[in-house]
Backbone bond lengths (Angstrom), bond angles and torsions (degrees), N, CA, C in turn:
res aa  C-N    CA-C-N  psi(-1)  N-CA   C-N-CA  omega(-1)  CA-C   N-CA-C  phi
1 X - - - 1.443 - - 1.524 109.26 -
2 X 1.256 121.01 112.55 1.330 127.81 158.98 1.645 128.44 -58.40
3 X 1.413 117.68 124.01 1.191 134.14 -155.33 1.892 91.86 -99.56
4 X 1.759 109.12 122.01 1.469 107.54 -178.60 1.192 92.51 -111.17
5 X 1.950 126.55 135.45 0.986 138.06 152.68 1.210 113.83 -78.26
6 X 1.272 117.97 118.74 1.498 126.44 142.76 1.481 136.58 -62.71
7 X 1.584 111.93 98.20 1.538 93.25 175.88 1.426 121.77 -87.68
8 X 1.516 128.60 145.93 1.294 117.89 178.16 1.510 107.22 -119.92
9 X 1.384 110.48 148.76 1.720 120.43 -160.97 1.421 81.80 -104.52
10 X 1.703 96.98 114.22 1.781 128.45 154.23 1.593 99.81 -52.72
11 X 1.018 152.19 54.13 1.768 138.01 164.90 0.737 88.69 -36.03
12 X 1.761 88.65 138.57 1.442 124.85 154.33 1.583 110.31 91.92
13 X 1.567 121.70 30.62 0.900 149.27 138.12 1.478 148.18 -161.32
14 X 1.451 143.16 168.57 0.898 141.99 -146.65 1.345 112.58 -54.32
15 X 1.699 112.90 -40.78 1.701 93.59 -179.36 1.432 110.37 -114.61
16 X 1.135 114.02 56.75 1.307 150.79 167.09 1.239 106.71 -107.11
17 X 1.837 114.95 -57.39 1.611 103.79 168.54 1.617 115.16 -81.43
18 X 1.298 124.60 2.61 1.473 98.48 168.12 1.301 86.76 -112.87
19 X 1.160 157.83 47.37 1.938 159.83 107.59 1.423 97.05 -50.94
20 X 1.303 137.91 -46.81 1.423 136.14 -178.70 1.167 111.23 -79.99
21 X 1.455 125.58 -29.32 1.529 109.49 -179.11 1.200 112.87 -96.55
22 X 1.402 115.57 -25.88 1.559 102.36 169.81 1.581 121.88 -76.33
23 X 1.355 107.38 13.09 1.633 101.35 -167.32 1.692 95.50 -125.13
24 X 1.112 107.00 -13.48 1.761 118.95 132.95 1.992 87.48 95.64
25 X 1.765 83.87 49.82 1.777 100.34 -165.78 1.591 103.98 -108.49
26 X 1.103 153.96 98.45 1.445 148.44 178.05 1.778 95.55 -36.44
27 X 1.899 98.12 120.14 1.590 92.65 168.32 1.261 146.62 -78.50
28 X 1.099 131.89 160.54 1.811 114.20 -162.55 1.409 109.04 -86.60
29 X 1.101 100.09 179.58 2.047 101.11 -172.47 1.665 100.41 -73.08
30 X 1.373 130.40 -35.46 1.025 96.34 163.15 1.602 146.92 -79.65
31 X 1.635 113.40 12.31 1.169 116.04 -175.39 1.216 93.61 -104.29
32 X 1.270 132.04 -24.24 1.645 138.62 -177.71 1.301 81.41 -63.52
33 X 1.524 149.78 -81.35 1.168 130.09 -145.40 1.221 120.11 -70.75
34 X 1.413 104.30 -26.48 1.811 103.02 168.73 0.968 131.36 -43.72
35 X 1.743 105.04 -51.84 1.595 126.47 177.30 1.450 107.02 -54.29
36 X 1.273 128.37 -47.53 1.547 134.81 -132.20 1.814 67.34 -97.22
37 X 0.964 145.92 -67.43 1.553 128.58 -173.07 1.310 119.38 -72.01
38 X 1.362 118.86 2.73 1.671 104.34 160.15 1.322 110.08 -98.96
39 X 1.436 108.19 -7.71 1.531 106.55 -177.18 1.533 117.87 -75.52
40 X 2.112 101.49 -30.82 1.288 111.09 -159.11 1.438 90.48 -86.58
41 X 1.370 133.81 -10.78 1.545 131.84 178.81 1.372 113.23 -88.71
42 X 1.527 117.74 -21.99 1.647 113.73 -172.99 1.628 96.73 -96.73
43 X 0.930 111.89 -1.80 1.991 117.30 177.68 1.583 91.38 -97.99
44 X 1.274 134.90 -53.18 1.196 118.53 -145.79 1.761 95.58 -83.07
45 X 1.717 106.35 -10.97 1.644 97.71 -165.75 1.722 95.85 -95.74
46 X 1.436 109.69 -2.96 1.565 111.73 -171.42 1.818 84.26 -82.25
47 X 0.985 132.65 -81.81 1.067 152.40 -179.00 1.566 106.93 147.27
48 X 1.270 127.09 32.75 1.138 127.64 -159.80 1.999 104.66 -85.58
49 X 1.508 103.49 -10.84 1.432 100.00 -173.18 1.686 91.87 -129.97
50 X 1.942 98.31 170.07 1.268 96.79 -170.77 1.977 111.32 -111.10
51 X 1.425 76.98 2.60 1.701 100.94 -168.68 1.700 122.14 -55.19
52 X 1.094 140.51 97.54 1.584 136.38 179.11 1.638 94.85 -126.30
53 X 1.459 82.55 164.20 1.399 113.26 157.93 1.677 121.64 -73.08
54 X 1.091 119.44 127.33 1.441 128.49 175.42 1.706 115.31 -111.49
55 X 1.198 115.11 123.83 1.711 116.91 176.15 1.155 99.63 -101.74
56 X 1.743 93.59 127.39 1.468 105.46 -176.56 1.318 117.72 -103.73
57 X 1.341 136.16 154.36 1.420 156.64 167.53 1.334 119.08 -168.36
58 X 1.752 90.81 128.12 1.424 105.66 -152.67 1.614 81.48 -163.90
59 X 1.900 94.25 164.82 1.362 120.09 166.10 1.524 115.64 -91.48
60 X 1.426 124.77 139.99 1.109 117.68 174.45 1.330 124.84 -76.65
61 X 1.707 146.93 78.96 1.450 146.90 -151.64 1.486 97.22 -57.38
62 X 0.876 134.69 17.56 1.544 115.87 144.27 1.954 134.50 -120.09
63 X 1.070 100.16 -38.94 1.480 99.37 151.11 1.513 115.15 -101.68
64 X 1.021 150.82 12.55 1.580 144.22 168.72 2.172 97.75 80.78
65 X 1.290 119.80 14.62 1.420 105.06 -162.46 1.664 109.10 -91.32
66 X 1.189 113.45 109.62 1.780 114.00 -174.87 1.603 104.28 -46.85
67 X 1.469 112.96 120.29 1.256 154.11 166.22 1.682 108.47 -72.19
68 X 1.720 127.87 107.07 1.207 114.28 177.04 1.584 94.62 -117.83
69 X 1.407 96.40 -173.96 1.617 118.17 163.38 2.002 104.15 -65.18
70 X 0.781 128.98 -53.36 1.798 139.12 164.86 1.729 102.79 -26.18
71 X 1.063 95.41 -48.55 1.884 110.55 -154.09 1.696 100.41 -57.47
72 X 1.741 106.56 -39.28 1.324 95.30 -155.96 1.483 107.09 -95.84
């Protein structure tokens, strides 16, 4: 007697989306977002991208009114 594994896709994380791709299943929006943020964390820890966040503070050159990170 042959023994069938069932795999079941954890949504809503990473191997949840490769549970969907290896089971040759289109992944759901929440494993799409999982992926798309482990991807943007294993690039940003490779150094493979140049992309960050910047906190801004600044003057506004037309009325003089201090511009923070809060403001926007």
């Amino acid at each position: 007697m042959r023994t069938v594994i069932k795999e079941v896709a954890n949504c809503g994380t990473y191997g949840g989306y490769q549970t969907h791709i290896r089971l040759g299943i289109k992944p759901c929006g929440p494993c799409k977002t999982a992926n798309s943020g482990y991807m943007r964390e294993r690039r940003r820890m490779r150094g493979e991208t140049k992309s960050t966040l910047v906190l801004l503070s600044a003057e506004c050159p037309n009325c003089g009114h201090h511009i923070n990170e809060e403001a926007a």
